[in-house]
C-alpha positions as CSV (number, residue, x, y, z in Angstrom):
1,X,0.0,0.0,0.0
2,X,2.9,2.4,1.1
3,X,4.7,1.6,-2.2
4,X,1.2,2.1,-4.4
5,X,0.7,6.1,-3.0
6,X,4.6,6.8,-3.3
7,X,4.1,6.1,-7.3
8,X,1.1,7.7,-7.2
9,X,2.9,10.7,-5.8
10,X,5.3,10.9,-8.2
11,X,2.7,10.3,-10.8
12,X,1.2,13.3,-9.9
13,X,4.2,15.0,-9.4
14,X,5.4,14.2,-13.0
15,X,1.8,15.2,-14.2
16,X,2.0,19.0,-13.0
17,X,5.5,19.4,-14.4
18,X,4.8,18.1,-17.6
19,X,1.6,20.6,-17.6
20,X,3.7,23.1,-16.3
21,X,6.3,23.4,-18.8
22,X,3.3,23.0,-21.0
23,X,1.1,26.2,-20.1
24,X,4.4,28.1,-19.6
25,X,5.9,27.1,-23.1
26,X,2.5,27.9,-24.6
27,X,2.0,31.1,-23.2
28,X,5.5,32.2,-24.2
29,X,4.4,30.9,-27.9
30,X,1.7,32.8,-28.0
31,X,3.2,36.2,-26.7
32,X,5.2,36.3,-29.6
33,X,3.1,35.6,-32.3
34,X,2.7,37.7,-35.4
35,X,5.9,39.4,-33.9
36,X,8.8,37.3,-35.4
37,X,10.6,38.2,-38.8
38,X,13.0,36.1,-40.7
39,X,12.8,38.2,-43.9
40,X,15.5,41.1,-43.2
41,X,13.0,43.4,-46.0
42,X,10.0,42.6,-44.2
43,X,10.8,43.6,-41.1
44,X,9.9,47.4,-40.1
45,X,12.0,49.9,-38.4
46,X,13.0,50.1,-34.9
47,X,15.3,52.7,-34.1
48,X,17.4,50.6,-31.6
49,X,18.1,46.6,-31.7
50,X,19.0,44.6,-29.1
51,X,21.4,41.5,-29.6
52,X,21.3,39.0,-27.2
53,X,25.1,37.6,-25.8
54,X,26.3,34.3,-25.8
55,X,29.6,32.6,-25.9
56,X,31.9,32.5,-28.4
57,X,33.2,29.6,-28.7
58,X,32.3,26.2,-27.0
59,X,34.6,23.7,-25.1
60,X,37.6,22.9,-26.8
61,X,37.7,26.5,-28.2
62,X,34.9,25.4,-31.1
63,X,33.1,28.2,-32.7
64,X,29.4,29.1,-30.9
65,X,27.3,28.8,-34.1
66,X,24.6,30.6,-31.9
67,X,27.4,33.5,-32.0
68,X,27.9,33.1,-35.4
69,X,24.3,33.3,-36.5
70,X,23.4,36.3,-34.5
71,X,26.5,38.2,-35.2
72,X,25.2,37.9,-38.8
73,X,21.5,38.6,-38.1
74,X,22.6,42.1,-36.7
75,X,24.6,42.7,-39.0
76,X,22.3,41.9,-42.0
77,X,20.1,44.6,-40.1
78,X,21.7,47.2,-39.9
79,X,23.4,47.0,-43.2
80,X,19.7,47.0,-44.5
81,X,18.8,50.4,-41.9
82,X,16.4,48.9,-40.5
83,X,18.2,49.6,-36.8
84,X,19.8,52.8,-36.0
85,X,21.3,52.1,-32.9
86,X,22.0,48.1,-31.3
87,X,22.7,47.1,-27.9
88,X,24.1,44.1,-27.3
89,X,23.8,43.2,-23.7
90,X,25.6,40.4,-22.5
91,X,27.4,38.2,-19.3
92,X,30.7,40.0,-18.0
93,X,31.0,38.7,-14.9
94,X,34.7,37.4,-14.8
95,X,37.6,38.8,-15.9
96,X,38.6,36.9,-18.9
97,X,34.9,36.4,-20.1
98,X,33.6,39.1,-22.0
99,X,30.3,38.1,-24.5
100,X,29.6,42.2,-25.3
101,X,33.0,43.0,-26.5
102,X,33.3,39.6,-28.4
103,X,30.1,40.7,-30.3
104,X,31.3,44.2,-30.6
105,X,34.8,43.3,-32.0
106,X,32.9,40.5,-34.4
107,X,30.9,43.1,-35.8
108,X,33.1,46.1,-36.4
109,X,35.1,43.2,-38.3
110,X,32.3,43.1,-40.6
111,X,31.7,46.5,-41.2
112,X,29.7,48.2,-38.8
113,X,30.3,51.5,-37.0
114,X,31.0,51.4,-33.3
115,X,29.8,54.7,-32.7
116,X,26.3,52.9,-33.3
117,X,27.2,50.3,-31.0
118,X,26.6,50.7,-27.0
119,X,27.4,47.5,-24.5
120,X,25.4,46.2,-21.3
121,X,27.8,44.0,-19.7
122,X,25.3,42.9,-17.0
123,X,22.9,41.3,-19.4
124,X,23.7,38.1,-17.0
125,X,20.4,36.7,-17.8
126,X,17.4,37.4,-20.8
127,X,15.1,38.7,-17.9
128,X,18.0,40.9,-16.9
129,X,19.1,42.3,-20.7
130,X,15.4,43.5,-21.1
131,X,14.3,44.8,-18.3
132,X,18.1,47.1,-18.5
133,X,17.3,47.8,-22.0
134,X,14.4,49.9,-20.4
135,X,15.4,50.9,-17.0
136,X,19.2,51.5,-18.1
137,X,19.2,52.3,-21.9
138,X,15.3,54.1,-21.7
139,X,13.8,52.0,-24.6
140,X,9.9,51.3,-25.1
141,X,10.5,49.6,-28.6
142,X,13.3,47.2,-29.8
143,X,14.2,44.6,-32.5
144,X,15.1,41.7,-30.5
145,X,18.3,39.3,-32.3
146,X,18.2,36.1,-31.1
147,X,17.6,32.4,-32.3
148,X,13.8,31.8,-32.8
149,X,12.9,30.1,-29.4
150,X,15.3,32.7,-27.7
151,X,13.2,35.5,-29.3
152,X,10.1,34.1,-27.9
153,X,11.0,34.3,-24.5
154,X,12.4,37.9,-24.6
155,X,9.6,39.3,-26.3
156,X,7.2,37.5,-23.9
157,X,9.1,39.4,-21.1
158,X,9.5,42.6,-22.9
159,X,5.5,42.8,-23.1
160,X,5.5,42.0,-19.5
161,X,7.8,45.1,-19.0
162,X,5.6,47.6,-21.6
163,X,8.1,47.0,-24.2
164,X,6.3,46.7,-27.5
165,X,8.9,44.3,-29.2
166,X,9.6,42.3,-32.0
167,X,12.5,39.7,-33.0
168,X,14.6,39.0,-35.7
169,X,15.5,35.2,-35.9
170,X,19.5,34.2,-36.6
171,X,19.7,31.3,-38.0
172,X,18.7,28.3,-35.6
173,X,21.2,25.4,-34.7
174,X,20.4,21.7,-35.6
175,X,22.8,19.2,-34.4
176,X,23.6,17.9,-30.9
177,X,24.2,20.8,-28.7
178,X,20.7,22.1,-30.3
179,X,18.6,19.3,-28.5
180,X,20.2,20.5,-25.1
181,X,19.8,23.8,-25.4
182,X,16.0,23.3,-26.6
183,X,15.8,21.1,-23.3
184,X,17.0,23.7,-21.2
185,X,15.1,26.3,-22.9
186,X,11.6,24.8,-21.6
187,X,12.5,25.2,-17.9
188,X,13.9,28.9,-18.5
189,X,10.5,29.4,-20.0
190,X,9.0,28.4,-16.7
191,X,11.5,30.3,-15.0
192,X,10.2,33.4,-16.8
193,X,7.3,32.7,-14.4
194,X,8.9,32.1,-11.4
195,X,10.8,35.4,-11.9
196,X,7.6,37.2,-12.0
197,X,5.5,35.1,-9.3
198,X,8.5,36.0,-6.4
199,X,8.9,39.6,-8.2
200,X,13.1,39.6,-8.6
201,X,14.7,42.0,-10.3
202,X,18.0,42.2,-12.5
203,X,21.3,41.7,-10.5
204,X,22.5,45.6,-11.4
205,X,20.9,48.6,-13.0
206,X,23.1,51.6,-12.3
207,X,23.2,54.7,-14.2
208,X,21.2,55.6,-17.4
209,X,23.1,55.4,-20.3
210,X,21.4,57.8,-23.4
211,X,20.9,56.7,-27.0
212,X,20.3,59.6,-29.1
């Protein structure tokens, strides 16, 4: 009998997670619908874009072909004017790790101005990169540059933060590393929640920083 209502605990216990990460992934869907763009010409203006950090390279030293994509999305953008300015907010929290000034670097390399550039180097987390776009950098309206499922979640939390936003897709990733990071991606979505539920709020703020 004792053995019967422990598996019908965790029965139940498997139930609500699996309809958890259900509601949670479908409410994030639906936030972003009718606001994604692959087509660079079909996208409308936004004065400022917002490009999401993530490592360069992999274990081993292997090129990130997450970078590599949205290094190319932004730049594709703004070659096309359909950004003015672009932030790219990103994880500087040690010394020798450094995603905004990797992306910077990448993308002067392929021919964009720096002065057009500006860097948010406590974008530790997606909840913390948009909030600080609005409470740091004083946007109400981006272009988002991210992978597809990426984009999702940050425009489901820039709506949450008054932020009318849409994405551009980068090129999504389809091999090995892909499955893991599409795993992982259904818990941040619930973690989105969680955020919210307990109110937190992004690890540093500081001063405003203007873009014209």
């Amino acid at each position: 009998m004792r053995k019967r209502k422990v598996l019908l605990f965790l029965a139940i216990c498997i139930l609500v997670m699996l309809g958890t990460l259900y509601i949670c992934n479908k409410k994030i869907s639906n936030a972003a619908t009718g606001r994604l763009y692959t087509d660079v010409n079909a996208i409308p203006f936004n004065k400022v874009g917002l490009l999401l950090g993530t490592a360069k390279y992999l274990s081993g030293k292997r090129d990130n072909p997450y970078y590599t994509y949205r290094i190319e999305a932004a730049t594709k953008l703004i070659k096309a004017g359909k950004i003015k300015y672009l932030i790219i907010s990103g994880d500087n929290s040690k010394e020798n790790y450094d995603e905004p000034t990797d992306m910077r670097t990448d993308l002067i390399r392929a021919g964009i101005d720096s002065a057009i550039i500006y860097l948010d180097y406590a974008g530790f987390r997606t909840f913390d990169s948009i909030v600080r776009a609005k409470e740091v950098f004083g946007q109400d309206s981006l272009t988002i540059i991210s992978q597809f499922f990426h984009n999702q979640r940050a425009i489901f939390i820039a709506s949450k933060e008054k932020i009318s936003a849409i994405g551009f897709n980068a090129t999504d990733v389809t091999n090995s590393k892909a499955f893991k990071v599409q795993v992982r991606e259904k818990f941040a979505r619930v973690k989105v929640f969680m955020d919210y539920l307990f109110g937190r709020k992004p690890k540093f703020l500081g001063p405003a920083v203007k873009i014209p």
